[in-house]
C-alpha positions in Angstrom: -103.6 -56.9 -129.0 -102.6 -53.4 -127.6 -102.8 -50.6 -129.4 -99.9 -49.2 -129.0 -98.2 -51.9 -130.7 -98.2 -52.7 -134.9 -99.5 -56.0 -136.3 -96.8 -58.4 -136.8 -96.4 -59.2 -140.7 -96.5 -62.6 -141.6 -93.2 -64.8 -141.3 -92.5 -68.4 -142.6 -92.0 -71.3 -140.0 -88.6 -71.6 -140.8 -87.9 -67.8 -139.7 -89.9 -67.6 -137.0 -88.0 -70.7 -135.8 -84.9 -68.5 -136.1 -86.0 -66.1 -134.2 -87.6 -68.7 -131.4 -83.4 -69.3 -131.3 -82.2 -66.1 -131.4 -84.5 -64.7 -128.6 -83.7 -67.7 -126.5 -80.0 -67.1 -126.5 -80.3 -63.9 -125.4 -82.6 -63.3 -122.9 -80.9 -64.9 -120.3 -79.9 -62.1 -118.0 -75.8 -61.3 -118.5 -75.1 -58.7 -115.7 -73.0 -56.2 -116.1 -72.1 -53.6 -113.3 -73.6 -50.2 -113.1 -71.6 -48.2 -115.1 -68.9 -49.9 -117.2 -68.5 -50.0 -120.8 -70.1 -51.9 -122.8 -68.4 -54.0 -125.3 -66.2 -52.0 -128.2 -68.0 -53.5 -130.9 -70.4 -56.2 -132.3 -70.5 -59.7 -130.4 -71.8 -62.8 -131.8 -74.3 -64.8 -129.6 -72.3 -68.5 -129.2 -72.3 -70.8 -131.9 -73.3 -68.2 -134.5 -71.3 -67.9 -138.1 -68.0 -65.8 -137.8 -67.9 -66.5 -133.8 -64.2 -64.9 -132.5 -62.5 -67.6 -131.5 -61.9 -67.9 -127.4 -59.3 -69.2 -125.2 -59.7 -73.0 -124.6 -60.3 -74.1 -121.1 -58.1 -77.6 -120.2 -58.6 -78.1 -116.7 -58.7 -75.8 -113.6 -56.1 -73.0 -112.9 -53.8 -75.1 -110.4 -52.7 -73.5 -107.3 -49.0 -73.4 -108.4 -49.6 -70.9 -110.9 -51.5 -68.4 -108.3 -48.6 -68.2 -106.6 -46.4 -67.5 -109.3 -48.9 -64.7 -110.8 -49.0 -63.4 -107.4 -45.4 -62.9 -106.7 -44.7 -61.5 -110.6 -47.8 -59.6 -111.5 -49.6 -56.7 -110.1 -53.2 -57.6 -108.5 -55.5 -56.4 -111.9 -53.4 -58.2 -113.8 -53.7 -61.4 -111.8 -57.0 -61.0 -111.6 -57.5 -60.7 -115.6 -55.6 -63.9 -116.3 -57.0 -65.9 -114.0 -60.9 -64.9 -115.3 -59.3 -65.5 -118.8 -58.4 -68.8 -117.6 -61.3 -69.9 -116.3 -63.8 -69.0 -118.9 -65.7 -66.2 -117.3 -64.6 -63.0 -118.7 -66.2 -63.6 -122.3 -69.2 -65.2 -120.8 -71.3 -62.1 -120.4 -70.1 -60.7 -124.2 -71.7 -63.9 -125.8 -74.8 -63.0 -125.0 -74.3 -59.3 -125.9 -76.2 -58.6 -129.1 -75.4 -55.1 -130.9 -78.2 -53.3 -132.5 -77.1 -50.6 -134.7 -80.0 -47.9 -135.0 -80.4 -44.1 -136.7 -82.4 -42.0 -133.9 -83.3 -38.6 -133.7 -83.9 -36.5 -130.7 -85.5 -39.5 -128.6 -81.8 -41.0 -128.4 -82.1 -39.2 -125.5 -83.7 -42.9 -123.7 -80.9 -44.7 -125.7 -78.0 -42.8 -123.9 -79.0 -42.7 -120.9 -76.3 -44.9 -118.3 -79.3 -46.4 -116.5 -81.2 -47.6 -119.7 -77.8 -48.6 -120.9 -77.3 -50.7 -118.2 -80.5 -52.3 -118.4 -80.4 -53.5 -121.8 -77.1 -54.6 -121.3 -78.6 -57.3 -118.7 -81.1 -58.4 -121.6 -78.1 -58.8 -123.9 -78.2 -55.3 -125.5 -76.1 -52.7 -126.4 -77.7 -49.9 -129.0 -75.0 -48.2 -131.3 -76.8 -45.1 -132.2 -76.5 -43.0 -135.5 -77.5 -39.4 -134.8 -79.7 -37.6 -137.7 -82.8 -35.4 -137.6 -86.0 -37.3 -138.6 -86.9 -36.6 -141.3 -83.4 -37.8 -142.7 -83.7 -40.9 -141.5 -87.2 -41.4 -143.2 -85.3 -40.4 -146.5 -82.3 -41.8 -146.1 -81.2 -45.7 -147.1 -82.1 -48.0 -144.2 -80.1 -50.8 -145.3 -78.2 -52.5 -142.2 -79.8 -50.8 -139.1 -81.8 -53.1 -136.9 -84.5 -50.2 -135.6 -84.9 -46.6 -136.6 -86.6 -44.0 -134.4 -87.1 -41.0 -135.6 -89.1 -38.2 -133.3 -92.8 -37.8 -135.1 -95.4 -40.2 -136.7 -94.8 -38.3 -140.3 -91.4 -39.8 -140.7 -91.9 -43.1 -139.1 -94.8 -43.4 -141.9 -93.1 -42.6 -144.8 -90.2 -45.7 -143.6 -93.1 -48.3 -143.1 -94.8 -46.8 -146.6 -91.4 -46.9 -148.3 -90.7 -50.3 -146.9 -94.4 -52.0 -147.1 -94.3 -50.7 -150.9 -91.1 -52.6 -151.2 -92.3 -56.0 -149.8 -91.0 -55.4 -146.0 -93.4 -54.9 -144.1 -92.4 -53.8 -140.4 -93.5 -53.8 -137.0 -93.5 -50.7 -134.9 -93.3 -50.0 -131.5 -95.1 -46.6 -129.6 -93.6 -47.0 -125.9 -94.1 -43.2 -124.7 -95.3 -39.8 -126.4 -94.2 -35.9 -126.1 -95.9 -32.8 -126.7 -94.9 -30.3 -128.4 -93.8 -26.9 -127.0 -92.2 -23.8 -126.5 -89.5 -23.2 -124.1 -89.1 -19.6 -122.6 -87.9 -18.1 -119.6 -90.0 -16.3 -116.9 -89.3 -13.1 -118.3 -90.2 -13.5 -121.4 -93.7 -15.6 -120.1 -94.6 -12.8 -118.3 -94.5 -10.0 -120.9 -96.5 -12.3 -123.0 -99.2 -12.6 -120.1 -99.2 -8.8 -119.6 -100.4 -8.8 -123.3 -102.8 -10.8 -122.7 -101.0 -13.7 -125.0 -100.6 -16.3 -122.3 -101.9 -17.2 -119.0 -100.3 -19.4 -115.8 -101.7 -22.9 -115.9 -102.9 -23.4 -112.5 -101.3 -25.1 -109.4 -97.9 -23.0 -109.7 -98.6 -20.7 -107.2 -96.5 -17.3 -107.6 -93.8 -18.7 -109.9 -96.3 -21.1 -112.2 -93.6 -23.3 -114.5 -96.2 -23.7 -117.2 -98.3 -21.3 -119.5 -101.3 -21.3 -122.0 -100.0 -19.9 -125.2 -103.2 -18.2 -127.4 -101.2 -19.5 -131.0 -103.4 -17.2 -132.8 -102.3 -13.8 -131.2 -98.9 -15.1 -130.7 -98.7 -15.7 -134.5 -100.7 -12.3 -135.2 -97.4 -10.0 -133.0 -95.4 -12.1 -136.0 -97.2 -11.6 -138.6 -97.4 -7.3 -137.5 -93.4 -7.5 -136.9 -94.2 -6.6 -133.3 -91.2 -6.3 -131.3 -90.5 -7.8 -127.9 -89.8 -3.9 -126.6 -92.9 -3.0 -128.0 -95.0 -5.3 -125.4 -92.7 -3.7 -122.6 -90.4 -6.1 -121.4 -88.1 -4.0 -120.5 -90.5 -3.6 -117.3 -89.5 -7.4 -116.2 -85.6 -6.3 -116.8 -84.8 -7.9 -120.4 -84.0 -5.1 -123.0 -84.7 -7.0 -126.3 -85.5 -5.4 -129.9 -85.8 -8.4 -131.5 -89.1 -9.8 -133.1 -91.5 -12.1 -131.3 -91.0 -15.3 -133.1 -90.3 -19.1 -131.8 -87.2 -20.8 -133.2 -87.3 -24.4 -134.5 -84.9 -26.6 -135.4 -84.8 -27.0 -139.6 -87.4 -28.1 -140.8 -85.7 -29.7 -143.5 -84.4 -32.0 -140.8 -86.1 -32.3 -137.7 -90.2 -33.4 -136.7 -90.1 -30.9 -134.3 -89.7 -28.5 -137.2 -92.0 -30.1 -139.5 -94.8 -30.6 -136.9 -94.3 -26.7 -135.4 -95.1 -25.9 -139.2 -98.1 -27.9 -139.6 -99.5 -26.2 -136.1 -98.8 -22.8 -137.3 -100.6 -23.7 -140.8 -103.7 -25.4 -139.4 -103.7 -22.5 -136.9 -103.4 -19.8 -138.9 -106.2 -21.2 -141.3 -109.0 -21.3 -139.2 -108.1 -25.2 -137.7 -108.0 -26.4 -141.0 -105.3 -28.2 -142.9 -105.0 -28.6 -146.6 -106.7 -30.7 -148.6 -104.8 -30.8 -152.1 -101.6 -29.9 -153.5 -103.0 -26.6 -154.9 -103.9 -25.5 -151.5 -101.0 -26.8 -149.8 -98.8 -24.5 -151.6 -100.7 -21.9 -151.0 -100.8 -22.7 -147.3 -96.9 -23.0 -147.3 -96.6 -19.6 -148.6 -99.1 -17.7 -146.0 -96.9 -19.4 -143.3 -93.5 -18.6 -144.8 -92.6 -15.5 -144.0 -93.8 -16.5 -140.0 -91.0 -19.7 -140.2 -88.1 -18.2 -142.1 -88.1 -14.8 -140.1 -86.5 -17.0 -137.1 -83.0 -16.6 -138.7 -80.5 -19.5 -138.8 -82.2 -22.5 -137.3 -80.1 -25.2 -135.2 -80.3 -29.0 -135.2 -81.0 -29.3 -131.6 -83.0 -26.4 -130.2 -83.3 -28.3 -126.4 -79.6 -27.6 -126.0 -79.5 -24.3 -127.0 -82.5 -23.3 -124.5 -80.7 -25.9 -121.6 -77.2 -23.4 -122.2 -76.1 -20.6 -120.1 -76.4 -18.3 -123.1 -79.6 -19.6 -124.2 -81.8 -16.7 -123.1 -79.5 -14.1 -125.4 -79.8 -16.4 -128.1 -83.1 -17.9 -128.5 -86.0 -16.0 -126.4 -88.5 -19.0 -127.4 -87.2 -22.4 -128.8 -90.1 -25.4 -130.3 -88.7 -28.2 -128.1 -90.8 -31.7 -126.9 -92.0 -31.2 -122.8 -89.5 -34.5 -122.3 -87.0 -32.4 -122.3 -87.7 -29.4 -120.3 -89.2 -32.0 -117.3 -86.1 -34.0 -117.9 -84.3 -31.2 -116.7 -86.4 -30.2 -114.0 -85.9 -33.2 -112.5 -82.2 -33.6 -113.0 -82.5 -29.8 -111.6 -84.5 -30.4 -108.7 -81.9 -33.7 -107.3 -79.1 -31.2 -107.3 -80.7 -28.1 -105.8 -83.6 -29.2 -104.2 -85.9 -27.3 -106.1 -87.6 -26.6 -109.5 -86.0 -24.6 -111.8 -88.3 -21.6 -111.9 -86.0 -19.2 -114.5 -87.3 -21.9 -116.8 -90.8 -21.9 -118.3 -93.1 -23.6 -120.5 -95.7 -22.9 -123.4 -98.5 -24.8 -124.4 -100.0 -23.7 -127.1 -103.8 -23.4 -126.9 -104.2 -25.8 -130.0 -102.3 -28.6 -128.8 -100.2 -31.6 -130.6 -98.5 -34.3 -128.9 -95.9 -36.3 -130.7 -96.4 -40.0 -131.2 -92.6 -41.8 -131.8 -92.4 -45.1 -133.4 -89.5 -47.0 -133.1 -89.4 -48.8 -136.6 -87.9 -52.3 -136.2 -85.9 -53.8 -139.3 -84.9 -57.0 -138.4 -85.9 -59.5 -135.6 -83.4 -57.9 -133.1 -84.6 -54.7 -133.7 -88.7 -56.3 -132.8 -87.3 -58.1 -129.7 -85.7 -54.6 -128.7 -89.0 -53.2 -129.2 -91.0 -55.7 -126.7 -88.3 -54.8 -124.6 -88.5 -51.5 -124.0 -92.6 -51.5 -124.3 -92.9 -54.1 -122.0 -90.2 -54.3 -119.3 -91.6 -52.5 -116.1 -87.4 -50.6 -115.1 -87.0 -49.3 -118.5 -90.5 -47.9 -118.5 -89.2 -46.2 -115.2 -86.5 -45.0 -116.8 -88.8 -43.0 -119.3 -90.4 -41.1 -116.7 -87.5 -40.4 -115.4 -86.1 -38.9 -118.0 -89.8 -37.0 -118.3 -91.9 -38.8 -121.0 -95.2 -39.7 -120.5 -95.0 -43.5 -120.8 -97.7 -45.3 -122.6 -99.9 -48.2 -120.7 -99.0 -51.4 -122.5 -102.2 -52.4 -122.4 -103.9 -49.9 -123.4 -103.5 -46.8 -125.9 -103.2 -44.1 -122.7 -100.4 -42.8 -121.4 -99.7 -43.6 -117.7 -100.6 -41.1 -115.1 -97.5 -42.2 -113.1 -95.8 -39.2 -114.7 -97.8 -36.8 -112.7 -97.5 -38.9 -109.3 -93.2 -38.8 -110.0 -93.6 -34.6 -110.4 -95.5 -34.1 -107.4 -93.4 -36.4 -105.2 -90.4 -33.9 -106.1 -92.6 -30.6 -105.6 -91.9 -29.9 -109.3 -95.6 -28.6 -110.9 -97.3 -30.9 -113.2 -98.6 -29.4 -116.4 -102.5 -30.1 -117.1 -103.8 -30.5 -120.4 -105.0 -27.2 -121.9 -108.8 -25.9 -121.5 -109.2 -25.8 -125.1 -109.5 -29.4 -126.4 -108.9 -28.1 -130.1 -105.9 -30.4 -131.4 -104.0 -29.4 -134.3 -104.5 -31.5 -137.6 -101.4 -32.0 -139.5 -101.5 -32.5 -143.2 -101.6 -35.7 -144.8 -98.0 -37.1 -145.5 -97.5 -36.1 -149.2 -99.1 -32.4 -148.6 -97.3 -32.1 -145.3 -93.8 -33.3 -147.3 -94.7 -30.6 -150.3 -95.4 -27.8 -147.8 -92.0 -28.6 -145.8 -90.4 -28.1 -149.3 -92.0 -25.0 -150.3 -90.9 -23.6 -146.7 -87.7 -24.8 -145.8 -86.4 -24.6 -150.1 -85.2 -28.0 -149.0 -82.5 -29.6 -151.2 -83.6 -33.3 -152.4 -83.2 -36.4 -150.3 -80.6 -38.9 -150.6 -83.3 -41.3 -152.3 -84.7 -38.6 -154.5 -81.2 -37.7 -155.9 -80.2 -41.9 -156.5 
């Protein structure tokens, strides 16, 4: 079985039957072209309980009335009687299944017109609920066929919440993402004239991609260094703001969550906690490193993708995904790499693991889909993840073959193998608490 892929829990003959049926009646391929809608809402597979009820067909459309339509009706509107007449309009929309779904940042796949399209031709179409993780791993579950939320730590307190319940689930690991910070060159190249970060090789005289030491970036924090005090001005910024990274709240987001586990274990000697005592104490020696960033946004990948992003955020914690997403996008419009634009890989590296969580049977044949079908794992390198072999627990080098083909640089795992440890779930949980003063969860307060 590959590892990249849960065990299946245990299902009665009678269910599995049902969804023998189920899967049967929808994977036969209903094209729909490139770039329509998809339905408005929820349609039924035929014969299923509570079908809409559709126009009877009697007998062919006789010639008689073509001619009529013609002479009387403008040629769309012909046209849309005469498919209503013969059946096929509603023949795609019966095999159309809609999966409703709470996703966080990795929506991203979801909404993009070519994966839509795709899954529309396997009979599906995703109606997506936007939250942060870690509110959809505290957060009722109740009528969503999958939930994806960013990082492993949420996606394991759903499958603990719902295994102690007596639902087991099956989960689904189709790509991953590191985590990292997004910067501009300017910014990059003060921190390598401090001797804070180095070029990654291969990018020549403008490299896209830097080796962050975490330790004295955290340490120009920690002293309340200021960017004018490491001389930027010299590469034309004039900024007298602290050196700090911004994250999305940690309250709400993995990104958050997993920057403050890396800063911990970093800023601990590579250790993480092993009790509550000493994740409290933990939390507080990283506080005043997190909360220093100001006001922090849902959706840090937007703000460092804006025009104004440079004045507002110098360095954001964003997942790579995003950044080579718009790379390429950048590079099919102007024919080059965007080299304003830079990354930071922090020297003690973590790489995100998403699981999409699947609640119902729909939500597990969505899974298999988008693990196993060969365009939508396309799709994810397009849209720069590093897609997972579905045989195997690696991720696929294509990634790195798709860059080069574009002359975009393609980042290289960092020298230092050291990879950062986060917390066990409930010390992880009671440190995001103690740092982000976070107000209790939906399940906590019912």
């Amino acid at each position: 079985m590959p590892a990249n892929r849960a065990e299946r829990p245990a299902r009665s003959a009678r269910s599995a039957t049902a969804a023998r049926s189920a899967g049967s009646a929808s994977s036969a391929s209903s094209v729909r072209p490139a770039g329509s809608d998809p339905p408005a809402g929820p349609v039924r597979p035929v014969g299923s309980p509570g079908e809409e009820p559709r126009l009877a067909v009697s007998g062919p459309v006789r010639s008689r009335l073509r001619r009529t339509l013609a002479f009387v009706l403008p040629v769309p509107v012909v046209g849309l009687v005469l498919l209503l007449a013969s059946g096929h309009l509603t023949l795609p929309l019966d095999r159309v299944v809609t999966i409703e779904a709470k996703m966080a940042s990795k929506r991203d796949f979801f909404e993009d017109p070519g994966v839509r399209r795709i899954l529309m031709e396997h009979g599906f179409r995703v109606h997506i609920t936007n939250m942060g993780s870690r509110d959809i791993a505290t957060q009722d579950v109740a009528g969503y066929d999958v939930v994806f939320p960013s990082g492993q730590p949420a996606a394991d307190l759903i499958t603990r919440e719902r295994a102690k319940a007596g639902h087991p689930v099956l989960t689904y690991r189709p790509f991953v993402s590191p985590i990292v910070l997004a910067t501009y060159r300017e910014y990059a190249e003060t921190l390598r004239d401090a001797g804070i970060a180095e070029p990654q090789p291969g990018g020549a005289s403008a490299p896209l991609y830097y080796t962050l030491d975490m330790d004295k970036f955290l340490q120009q924090t920690r002293q309340g260094k200021r960017w004018k005090d490491l001389g930027i001005k010299k590469h034309g910024v004039d900024n007298g703001n602290k050196i700090l990274a911004q994250t999305s709240d940690v309250c709400d987001s993995n990104s958050g969550g997993t920057y403050l586990g890396l800063v911990s274990f970093v800023w601990h000697g590579n250790d993480a906690p092993n009790s509550g005592k000493e994740a409290d104490k933990y939390a507080r020696d990283i506080k005043d490193l997190l909360i220093e960033q100001g006001l922090p946004g849902s959706e840090r990948a937007e703000t460092y993708l804006s025009v104004d992003g440079k004045s507002i955020a110098p360095i954001s914690v964003i997942y790579e995904h995003q950044y080579l997403a718009h790379q390429i996008r950048y590079e099919a419009t102007h024919g080059k790499p965007d080299n304003g634009r830079v990354l930071l890989y922090p020297s003690t590296r973590f790489v995100t693991e998403p699981q999409l969580v699947a609640l119902s049977d729909d939500g597990e044949r969505l899974g298999e889909l988008v693990l196993e079908e060969p365009e939508l794992q396309h799709k994810a390198m397009e849209l720069g993840f590093r897609v997972r072999d579905a045989t195997s627990d690696s991720t696929s080098a294509q990634l790195a073959a798709f860059l080069a083909d574009r002359g975009i640089q393609v980042p290289v795992t960092s020298a230092d193998d050291t990879k950062a440890v986060l917390p066990r779930l409930p010390l992880l949980e009671r440190m995001i608490q103690t740092v982000g003063e976070c107000p209790p969860s939906q399940k906590d307060a019912q």
